[in-house]
KEMAR-466865 format. One record per residue (C-alpha): residue in one letter; z, y, x. Coordinates in steps of 0.25 Angstrom, whole numbers, padded with zeros to 4 digits, always signed. Each point is the difference from the previous one (the first is absolute). Layout:
BEGIN
aZYX;...
This chain:
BEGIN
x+0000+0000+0000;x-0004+0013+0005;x+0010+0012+0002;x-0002+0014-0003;x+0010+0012+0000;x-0001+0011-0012;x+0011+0008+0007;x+0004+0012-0006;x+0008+0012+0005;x+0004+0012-0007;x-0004+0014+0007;x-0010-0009+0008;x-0015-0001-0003;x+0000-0013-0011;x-0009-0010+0003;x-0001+0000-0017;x+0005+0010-0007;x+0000+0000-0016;x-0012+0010+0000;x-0009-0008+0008;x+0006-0014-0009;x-0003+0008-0012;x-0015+0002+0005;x-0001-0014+0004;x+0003-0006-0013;x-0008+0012-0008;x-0013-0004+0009;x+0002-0015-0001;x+0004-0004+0014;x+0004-0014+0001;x+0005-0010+0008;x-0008-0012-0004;x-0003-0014+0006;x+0011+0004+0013;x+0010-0007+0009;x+0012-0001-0006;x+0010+0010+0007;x+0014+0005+0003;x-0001+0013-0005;x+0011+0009+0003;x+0006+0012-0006;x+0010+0010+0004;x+0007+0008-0010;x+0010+0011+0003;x+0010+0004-0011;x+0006+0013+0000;x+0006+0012-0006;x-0010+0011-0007;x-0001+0012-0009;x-0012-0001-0011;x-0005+0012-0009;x-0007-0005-0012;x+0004+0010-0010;x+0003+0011+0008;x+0014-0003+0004;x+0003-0006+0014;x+0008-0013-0004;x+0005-0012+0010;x-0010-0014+0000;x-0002-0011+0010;x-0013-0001+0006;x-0004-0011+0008;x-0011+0003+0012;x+0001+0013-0005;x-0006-0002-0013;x+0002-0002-0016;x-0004-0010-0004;x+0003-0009+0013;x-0014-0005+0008;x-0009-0010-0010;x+0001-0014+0007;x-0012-0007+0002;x-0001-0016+0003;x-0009-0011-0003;x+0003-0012-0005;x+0006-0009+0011;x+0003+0011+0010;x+0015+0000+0006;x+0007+0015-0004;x+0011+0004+0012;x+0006+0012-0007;x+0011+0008+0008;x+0008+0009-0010;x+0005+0012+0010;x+0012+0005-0007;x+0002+0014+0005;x+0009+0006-0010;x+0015-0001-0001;x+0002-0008-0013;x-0005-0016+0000;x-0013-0004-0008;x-0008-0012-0001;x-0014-0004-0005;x-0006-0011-0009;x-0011-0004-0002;x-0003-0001-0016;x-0010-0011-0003;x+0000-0007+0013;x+0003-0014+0004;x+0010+0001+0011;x+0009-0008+0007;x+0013+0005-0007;x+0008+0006+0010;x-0011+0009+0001;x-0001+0005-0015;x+0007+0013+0004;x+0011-0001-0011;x+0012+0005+0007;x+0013-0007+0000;x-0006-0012-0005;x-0013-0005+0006;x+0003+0010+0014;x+0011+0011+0005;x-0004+0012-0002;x-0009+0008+0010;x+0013+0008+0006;x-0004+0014+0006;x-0008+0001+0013;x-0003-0014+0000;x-0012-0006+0000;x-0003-0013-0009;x-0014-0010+0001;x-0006-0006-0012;x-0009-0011+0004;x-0007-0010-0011;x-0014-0007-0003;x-0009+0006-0009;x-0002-0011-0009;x-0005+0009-0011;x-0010+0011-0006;x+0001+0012-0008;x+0006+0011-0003;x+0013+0003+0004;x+0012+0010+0002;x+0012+0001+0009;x+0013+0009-0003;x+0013+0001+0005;x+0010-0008-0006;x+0012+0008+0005;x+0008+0009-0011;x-0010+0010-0005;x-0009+0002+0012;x-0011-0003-0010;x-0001+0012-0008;x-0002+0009+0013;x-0010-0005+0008;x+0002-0015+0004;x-0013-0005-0007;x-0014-0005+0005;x-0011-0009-0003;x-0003-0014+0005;x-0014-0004+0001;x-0002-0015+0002;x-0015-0003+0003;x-0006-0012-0004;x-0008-0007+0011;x-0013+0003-0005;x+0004+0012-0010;x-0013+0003-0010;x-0006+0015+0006;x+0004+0010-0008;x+0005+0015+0000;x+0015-0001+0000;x+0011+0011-0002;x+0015-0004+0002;x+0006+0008-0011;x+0014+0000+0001;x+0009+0007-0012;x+0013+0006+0000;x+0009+0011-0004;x+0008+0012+0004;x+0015+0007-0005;x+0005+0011+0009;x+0014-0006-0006;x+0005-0010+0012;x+0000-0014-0005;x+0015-0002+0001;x+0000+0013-0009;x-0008-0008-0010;x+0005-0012+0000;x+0014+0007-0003;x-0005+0009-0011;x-0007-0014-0007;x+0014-0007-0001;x+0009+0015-0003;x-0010-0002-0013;x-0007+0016+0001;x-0011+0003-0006;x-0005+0009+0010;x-0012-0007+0002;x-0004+0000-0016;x+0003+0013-0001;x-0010+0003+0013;x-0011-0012-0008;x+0000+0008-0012;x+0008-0013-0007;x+0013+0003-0005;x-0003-0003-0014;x+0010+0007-0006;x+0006+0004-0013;x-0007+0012-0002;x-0014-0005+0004;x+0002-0012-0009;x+0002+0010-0011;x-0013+0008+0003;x-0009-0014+0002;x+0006-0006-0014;x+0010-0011+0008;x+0012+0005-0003;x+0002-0015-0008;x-0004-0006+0014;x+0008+0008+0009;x+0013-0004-0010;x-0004-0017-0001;x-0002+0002+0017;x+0014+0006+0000;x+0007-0009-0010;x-0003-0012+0009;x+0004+0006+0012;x-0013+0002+0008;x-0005+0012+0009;x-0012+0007-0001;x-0015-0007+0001;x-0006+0001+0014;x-0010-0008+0009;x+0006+0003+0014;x+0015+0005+0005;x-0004+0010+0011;x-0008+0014+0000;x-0008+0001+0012;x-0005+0012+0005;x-0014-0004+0005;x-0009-0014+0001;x-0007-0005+0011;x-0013-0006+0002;x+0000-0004+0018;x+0012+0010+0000;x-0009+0012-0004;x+0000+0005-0015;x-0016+0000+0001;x-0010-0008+0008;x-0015+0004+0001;x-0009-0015+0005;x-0014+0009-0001;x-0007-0010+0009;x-0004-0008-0013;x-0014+0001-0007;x-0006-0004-0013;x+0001-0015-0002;x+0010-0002+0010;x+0010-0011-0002;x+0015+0003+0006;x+0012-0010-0001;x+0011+0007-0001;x+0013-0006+0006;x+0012+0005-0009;x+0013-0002+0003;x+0012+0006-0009;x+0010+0004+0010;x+0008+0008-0010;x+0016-0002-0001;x+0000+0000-0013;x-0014+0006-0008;x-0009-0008-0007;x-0015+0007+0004;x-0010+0000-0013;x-0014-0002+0010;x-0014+0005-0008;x-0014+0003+0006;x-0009+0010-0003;x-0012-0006+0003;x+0002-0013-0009;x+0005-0011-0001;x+0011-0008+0009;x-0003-0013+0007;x+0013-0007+0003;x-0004-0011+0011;x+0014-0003+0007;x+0015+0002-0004;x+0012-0003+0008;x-0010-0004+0012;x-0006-0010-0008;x-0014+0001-0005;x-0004-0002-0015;x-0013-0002-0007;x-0004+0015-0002;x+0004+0006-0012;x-0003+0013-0006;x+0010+0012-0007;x+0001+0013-0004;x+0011+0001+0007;x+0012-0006+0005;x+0018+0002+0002;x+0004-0004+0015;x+0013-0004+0000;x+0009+0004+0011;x-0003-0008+0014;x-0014-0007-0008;x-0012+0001+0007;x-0014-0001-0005;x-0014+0000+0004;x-0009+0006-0007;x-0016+0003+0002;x-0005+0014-0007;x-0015+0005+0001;x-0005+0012+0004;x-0008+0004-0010;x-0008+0011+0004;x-0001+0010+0011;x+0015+0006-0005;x+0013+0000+0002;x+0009-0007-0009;x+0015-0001-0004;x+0009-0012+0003;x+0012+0004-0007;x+0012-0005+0004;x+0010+0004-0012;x+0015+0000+0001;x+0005-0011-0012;x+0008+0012-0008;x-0012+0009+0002;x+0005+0011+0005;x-0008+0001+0013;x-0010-0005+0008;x-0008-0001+0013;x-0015-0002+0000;x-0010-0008+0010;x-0014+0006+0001;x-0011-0008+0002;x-0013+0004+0003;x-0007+0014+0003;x-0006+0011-0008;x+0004+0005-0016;x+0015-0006-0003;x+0001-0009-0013;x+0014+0000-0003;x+0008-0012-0005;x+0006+0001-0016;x+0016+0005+0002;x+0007-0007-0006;x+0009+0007-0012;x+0015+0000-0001;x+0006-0010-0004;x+0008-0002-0015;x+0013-0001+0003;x+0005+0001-0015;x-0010-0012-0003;x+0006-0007+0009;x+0012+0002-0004;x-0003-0005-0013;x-0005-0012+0006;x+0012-0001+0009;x+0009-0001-0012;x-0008-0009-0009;x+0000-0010+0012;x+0016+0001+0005;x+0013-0006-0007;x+0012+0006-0002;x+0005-0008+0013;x-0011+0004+0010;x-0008-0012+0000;x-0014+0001-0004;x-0005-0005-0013;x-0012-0011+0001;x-0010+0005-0011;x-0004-0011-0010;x-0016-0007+0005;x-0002+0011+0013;x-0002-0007+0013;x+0005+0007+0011;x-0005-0003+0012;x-0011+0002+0011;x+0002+0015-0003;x-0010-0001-0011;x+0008+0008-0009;x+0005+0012+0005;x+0012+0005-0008;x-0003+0014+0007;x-0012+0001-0008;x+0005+0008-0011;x+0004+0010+0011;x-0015+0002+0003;x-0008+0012-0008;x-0012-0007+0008;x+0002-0014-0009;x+0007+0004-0011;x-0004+0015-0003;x+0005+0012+0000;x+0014+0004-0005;x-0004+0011-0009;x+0015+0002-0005;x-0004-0002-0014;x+0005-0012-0009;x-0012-0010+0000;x+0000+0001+0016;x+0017-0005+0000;x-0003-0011-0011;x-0011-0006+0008;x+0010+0000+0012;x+0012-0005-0010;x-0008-0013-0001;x-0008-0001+0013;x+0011-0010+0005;x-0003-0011-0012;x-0006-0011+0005;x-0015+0002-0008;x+0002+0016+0007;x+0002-0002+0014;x-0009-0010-0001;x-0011+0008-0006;x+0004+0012+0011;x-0003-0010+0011;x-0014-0005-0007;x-0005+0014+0001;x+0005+0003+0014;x-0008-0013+0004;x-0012+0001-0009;x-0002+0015-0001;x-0002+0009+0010;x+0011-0001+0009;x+0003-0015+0006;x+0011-0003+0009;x+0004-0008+0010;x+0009-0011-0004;x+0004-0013+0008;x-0007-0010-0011;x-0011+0005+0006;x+0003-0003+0013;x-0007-0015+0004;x+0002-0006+0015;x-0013-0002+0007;x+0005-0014+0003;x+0008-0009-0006;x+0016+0002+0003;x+0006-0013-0006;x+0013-0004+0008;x+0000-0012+0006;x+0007-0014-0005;x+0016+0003+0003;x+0013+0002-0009;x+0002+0012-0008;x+0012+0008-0001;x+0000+0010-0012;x+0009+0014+0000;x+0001+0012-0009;x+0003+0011+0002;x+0002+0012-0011;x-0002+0015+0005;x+0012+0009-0005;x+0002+0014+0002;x+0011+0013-0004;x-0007+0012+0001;x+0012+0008-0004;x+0006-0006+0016;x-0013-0003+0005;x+0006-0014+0002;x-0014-0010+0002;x+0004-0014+0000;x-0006-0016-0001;x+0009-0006-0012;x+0009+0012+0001;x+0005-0004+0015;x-0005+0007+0013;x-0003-0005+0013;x+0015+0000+0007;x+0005-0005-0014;x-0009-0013+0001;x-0002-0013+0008;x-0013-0001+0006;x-0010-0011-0006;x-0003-0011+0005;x-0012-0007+0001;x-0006-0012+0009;x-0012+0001+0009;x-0010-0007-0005;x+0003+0002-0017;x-0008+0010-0008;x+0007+0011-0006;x-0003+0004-0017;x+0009+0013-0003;x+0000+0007-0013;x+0002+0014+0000;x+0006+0008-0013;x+0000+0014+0000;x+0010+0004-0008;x+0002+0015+0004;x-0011+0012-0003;x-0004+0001+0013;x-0012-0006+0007;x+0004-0008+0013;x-0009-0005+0010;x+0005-0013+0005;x-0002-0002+0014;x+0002-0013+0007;x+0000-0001+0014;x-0007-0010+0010;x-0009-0006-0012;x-0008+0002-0008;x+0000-0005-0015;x-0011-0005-0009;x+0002+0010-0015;x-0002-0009-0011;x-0007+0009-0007;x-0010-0012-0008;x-0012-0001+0010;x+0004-0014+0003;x-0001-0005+0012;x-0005+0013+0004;x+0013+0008-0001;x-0001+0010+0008;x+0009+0002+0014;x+0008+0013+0001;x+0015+0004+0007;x+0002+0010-0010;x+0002-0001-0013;x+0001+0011-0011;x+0008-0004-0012;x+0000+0009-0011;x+0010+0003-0009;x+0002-0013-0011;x-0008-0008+0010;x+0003-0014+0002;x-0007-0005+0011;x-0002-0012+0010;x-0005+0000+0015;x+0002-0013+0007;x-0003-0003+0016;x+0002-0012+0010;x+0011-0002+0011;x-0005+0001+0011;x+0009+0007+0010;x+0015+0002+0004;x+0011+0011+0001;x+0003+0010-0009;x-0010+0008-0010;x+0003+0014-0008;x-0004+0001-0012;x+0001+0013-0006;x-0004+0012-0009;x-0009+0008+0007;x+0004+0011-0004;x+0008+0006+0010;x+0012+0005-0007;x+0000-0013-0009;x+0002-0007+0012;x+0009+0008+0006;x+0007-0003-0013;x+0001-0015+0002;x-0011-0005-0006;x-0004-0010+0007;x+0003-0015+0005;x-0001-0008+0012;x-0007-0012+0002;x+0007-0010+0010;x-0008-0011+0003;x+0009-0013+0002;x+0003-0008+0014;x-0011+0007+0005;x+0005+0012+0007;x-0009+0011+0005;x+0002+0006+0015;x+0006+0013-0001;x+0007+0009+0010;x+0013+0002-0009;x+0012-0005+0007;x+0010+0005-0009;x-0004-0003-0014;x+0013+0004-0007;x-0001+0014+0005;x-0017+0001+0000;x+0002-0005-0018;x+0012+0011-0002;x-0010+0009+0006;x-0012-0005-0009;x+0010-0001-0011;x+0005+0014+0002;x-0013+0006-0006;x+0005-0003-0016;x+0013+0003+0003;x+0000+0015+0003;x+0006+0010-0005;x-0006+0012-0004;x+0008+0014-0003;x-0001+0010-0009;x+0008+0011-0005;x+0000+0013-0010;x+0007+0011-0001;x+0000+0012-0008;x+0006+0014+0003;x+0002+0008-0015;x+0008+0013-0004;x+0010-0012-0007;x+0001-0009+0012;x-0005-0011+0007;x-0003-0014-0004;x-0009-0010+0007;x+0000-0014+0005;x-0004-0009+0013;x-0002-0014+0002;x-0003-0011+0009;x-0008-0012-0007;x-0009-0011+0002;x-0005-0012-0008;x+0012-0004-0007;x+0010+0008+0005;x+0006+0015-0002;x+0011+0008+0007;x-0001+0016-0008;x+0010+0011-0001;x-0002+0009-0010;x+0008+0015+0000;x+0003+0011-0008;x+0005+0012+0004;x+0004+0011-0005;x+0001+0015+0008;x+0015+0005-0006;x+0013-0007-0003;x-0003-0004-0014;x-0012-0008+0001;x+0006-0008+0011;x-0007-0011+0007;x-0004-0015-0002;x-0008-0012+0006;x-0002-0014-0003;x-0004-0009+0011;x-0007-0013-0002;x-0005-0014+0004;x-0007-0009-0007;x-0011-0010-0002;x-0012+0001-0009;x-0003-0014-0006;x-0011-0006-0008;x-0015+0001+0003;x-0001+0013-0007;x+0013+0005+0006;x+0006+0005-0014;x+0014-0005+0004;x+0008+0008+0009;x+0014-0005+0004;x+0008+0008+0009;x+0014+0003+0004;x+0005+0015+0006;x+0009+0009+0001;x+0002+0014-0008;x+0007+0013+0003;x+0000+0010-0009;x+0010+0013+0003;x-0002+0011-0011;x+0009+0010-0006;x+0000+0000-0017;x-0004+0010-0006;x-0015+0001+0005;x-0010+0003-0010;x+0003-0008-0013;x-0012-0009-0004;x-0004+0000-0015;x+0006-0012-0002;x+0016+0009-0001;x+0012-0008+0008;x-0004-0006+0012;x+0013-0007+0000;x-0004-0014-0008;x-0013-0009+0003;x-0007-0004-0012;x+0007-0013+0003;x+0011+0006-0003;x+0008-0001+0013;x+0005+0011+0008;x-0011+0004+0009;x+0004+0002+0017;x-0012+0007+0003;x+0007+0014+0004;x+0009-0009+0011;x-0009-0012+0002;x+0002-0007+0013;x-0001-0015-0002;x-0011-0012+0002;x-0010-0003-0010;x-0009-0014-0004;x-0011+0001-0010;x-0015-0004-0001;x-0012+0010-0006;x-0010-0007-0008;x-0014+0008-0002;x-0002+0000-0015;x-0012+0004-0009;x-0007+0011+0003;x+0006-0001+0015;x+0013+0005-0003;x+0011-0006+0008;x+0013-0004-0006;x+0013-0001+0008;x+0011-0006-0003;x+0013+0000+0009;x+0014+0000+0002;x+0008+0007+0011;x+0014-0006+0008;x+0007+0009-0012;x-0005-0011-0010;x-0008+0014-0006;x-0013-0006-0006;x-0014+0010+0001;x-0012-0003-0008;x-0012+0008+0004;x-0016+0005-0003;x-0006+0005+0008;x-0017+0003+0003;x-0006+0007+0014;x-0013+0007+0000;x-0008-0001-0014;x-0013+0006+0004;x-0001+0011-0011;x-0013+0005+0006;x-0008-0005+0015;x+0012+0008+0007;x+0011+0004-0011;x+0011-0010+0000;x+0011-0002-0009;x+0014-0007+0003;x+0013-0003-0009;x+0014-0006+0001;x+0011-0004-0010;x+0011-0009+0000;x+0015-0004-0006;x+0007+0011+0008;x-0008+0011-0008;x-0008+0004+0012;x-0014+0002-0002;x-0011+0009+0006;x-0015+0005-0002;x-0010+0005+0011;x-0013+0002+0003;x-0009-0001+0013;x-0012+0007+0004;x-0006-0007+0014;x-0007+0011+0007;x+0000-0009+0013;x+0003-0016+0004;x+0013+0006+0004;x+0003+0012-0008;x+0004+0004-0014;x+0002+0012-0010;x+0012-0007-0007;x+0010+0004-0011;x+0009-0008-0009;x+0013+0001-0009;x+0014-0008+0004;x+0010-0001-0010;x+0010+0002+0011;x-0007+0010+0007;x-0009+0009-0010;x-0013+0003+0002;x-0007+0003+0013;x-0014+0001+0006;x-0004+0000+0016;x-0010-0009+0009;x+0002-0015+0002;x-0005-0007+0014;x-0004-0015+0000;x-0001-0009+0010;
């Protein structure tokens, strides 16, 4: 076998840089009917500041680029990849898609260490396929700042055609940690920023007040397609990309990946029709759409035509619509691809409530088969399929029935047999057959759970750290059914396999890692065992995983060769990843006085304070501190012990309700000298208002209602409080900002008072 060294050094002359890789595969250079090689690539990690809006912000580029260099082998080569980590915090890199010995899969903590700072780290494996592919890094939330790239696996005689590596992603000028934080404190920052709040006010102008009250009685949020704003997308890390070396009749493969943390990218041409040839690396007989929704971490090849001497649109369209990022193809007048409407929330609402219980779980809807992605239950959402929302009463009964059976079904003939077809994965067919071989089988299911008021993403309502890993033998074939039982799509990803999609093509399943389930989905993927070690698998979507959502695959008796000495230590670091805590806090600062609150909590546990203060003698000052543990899959039951001190003066401003000396159970209440431990549990009711019953070390019962932040209009929030001790207040919010608020609210002990609030 031949050797030759790619080597790459940043600030020195690259012997390939991404410009000159990007003008290769734009031209159709290839490396057909060669030697096999060791091809070797060195990648350097470090520190940089980005400006994609306008606002200098911290990312990690690798070589000095975003995204990192495209990779190219052919099938059969050897890759020798040496990671250069130059920054101080550790990384890591996997290699999504590939067929790797294990301990060079690049998941920290559990297939290698991490790569520790200003170290250098070599991964070395065959090429033993073709494709295309992606690499990221696997380490905290390097991912969504730079740590991205294409792989390109070359077959050994790889048909000649004009190639463009196409890699998607996006960008938030919020750091990630930020984020992720912000996700699990439950803001709504980011729907407020995407225009989908969907609150009261609005429902009342569209003619859903009815929807908004069903969404509330049974205890859900607002309807949305994705959790994060971001503030730009990216196409090859630029917001536009001219290819004008293309003329009329051309025929150009576009090799998409969807490097996206978490969006979902709507993809439609301009200049006709799509050809879908190869997903997940693995060709397919050609088929052609419309359009079609990349998951996060899918990858698709796709053939588009040049049809005259023009340049023409590929949009590339953010799931929830709100952006997008364009590749132009092609020279001369600019065809522009349809955009694609804003979305119907309030349709979606309605849709959401006709499909969830009063416990959460997802009602299966009487002869609708839900699998494969052929019915989209978002349809209803899209103007495009299902017209526009015209605000009048014909429009919102259509809507009020497009979740019946005969409906939805009827919505999807016409997006398939009108003018708009889209891709789904019935339509995907192998271009060889994929049966397993002859070996016992062993069957799992899985259902996906979710809790969007904690941002809490589960497998059977248990995390990573909370469960064993599964255990498989080498040499069985592996069936898993998947249930998605949240409103959320997740794109499964199982690493160092690929699975066949039984999606009824027979023996002609097709051969994918990733798999898109959709809310109500029920589907099953099914792959041989053939390898050893230990395997993620896991929502792609990077703060679902982070979440725990996930599991391992452990094959049995067969253990891979990993550099992890210490496996104690390295799975309390793997496991630490659920198990964060995030903080949060809120504080406001009126004429009356201060109240606010702070809180550590994670995926089932809780440690607040709250406070109230007032600014004289006779409002006095109290706070209650708590633990506790939410329980349940939708985490209404809150158990919690504390302690409570309350030090006022009587005589403060009398509440409405006249002596504050008796509780309306009749006891004396110790609220004024209150310095005792407390045990109750809270239980989140109807129309998400939380009941709290407790009693303190006094034997003093407290029952309490309580309900935070009613969105009155898109920023305009309402709050209230009442319980046995005659307490009760009444405010309102105005966000200005993430973190600032005009506030004002009245106290029965305090009066009333207006001021700012901060949130944190």
């Amino acid at each position: 076998m031949k050797k030759v060294s790619l080597t790459i050094f940043l600030g020195i002359a690259c012997l390939v840089s991404y410009s000159q890789q990007m003008k290769n595969m734009a031209t159709g250079v290839q490396s057909t009917g060669r030697d096999s090689l060791v091809v070797r690539y060195d990648l350097y990690v470090r520190d940089t500041i980005v400006n994609f809006t306008g606002k200098p912000e911290h990312a990690i580029a690798v070589n000095g680029q975003i995204p990192m260099p495209v990779l190219t082998f052919t099938e059969g080569d050897t890759a020798e990849i040496y990671v250069h980590n130059m920054m101080d915090e550790e990384t890591s890199l996997h290699w999504h898609g590939l067929f790797v010995p294990n301990k060079y899969d690049g998941v920290p903590n559990l297939t290698q260490m991490p790569i520790m700072p200003h170290e250098t780290y070599l991964y070395k494996f065959p090429v033993v396929q073709h494709g295309t592919h992606w690499y990221h890094s696997h380490t905290m939330l390097q991912e969504q700042i730079g740590m991205y790239g294409a792989m390109i696996l070359r077959k050994k005689n790889e048909p000649d055609i004009l190639t463009i590596p196409v890699v998607l992603s996006e960008w938030s000028d919020m750091k990630p940690e930020e984020i992720q934080r912000s996700l699990h404190n439950a803001t709504d920052w980011f729907a407020i920023k995407k225009g989908s709040t969907q609150s009261f006010s609005e429902a009342i102008k569209q003619g859903y007040l009815k929807t908004k009250l069903t969404n509330e009685w049974k205890r859900m949020n607002a309807m949305d397609v994705s959790d994060v704003y971001y503030d730009q997308f990216l196409i090859n890390g630029k917001s536009t990309v001219e290819q004008p070396q293309f003329k009329a009749g051309d025929k150009v493969r576009l090799r998409i990946a969807n490097a996206g943390a978490s969006s979902y990218f709507w993809l439609n041409y301009s200049g006709g029709k799509i050809t879908v040839v190869a997903t997940d690396g693995n060709d397919v007989e050609p088929v052609e759409a419309d359009r079609l929704l990349i998951g996060v971490s899918e990858t698709y090849d796709v053939i588009v035509t040049v049809p005259e001497n023009k340049s023409y649109e590929f949009l590339v369209t953010p799931e929830d619509r709100t952006k997008s990022a364009s590749l132009w193809i092609g020279s001369g007048e600019k065809i522009f691809a349809r955009r694609l409407p804003k979305l119907k929330f309030f349709a979606g609402m309605k849709m959401m409530n006709d499909m969830m219980d009063m416990n959460g779980n997802i009602k299966e809807m009487q002869g609708m088969k839900m699998q494969d992605q052929v019915m989209d239950m978002n349809t209803v959402m899209y103007p495009e399929i299902s017209g526009e929302d015209k605000g009048n009463r014909s429009r919102q009964d259509h809507d009020a029935h497009a979740m019946d059976a005969t409906g939805m079904q009827q919505m999807n003939m016409k997006e398939e047999s009108g003018d708009i077809v889209t891709l789904n994965y019935a339509m995907l067919r192998a271009t060889e057959k994929t049966t397993l071989p002859d070996a016992p089988w062993k069957e799992l299911n899985f259902v996906l759970t979710g809790n969007m008021n904690r941002y809490v993403w589960t497998l059977d309502n248990r995390t990573v750290s909370e469960s064993d890993k599964i255990l498989i033998r080498k040499g069985e074939n592996v069936r898993i059914v998947l249930y998605n039982n949240s409103m959320m799509r997740h794109p499964m990803h199982l690493h160092g396999h690929d699975f066949r999609v039984l999606n009824g093509q027979g023996e002609y399943a097709p051969l994918k890692n990733v798999l898109d389930i959709m809310p109500m989905e029920r589907d099953t993927i099914e792959f041989a065992g053939n390898t050893d070690g230990d395997w993620f698998f896991h929502c792609h979507i990077l703060y679902h995983m982070m979440s725990g959502m996930g599991r391992i695959f452990h094959y049995e008796n067969s253990p891979a060769k990993t550099e992890i000495t210490d496996t104690a230590a390295a799975q309390r670091m793997l496991f630490a990843d659920d198990r964060k805590m995030y903080s949060m806090a809120r504080a406001g600062i009126e004429s009356n006085g201060s109240d606010g609150e702070a809180a550590l909590s994670q995926t089932r546990w809780r440690i607040n304070t709250l406070w109230h203060l007032g600014y004289n003698k006779l409002h006095g000052y109290e706070s209650e501190t708590m633990i506790g543990r939410y329980l349940g899959r939708m985490q209404w039951w809150y158990p919690y012990v504390g302690f409570d001190y309350h030090d006022k003066t009587e005589g403060g401003v009398k509440n409405i309700f006249g002596s504050e000396s008796k509780t309306w159970f009749g006891q004396v209440s110790d609220k004024l000298n209150r310095h005792t431990v407390v045990a109750g549990v809270a239980y989140t009711l109807p129309t998400l208002t939380v009941a709290d019953i407790r009693i303190d070390g006094n034997g003093k019962w407290r029952f309490q209602l309580s309900r935070e932040d009613i969105a009155l209009t898109p920023r305009l929030r309402l709050n209230w409080m009442i319980n046995t001790d005659k307490e009760y207040t009444l405010g309102l919010r105005y966000i200005v900002t993430k973190y600032f608020s005009l506030s004002s609210h009245y106290d029965s002990d305090m009066g009333l008072g207006g001021g700012i609030t901060f949130t944190y």
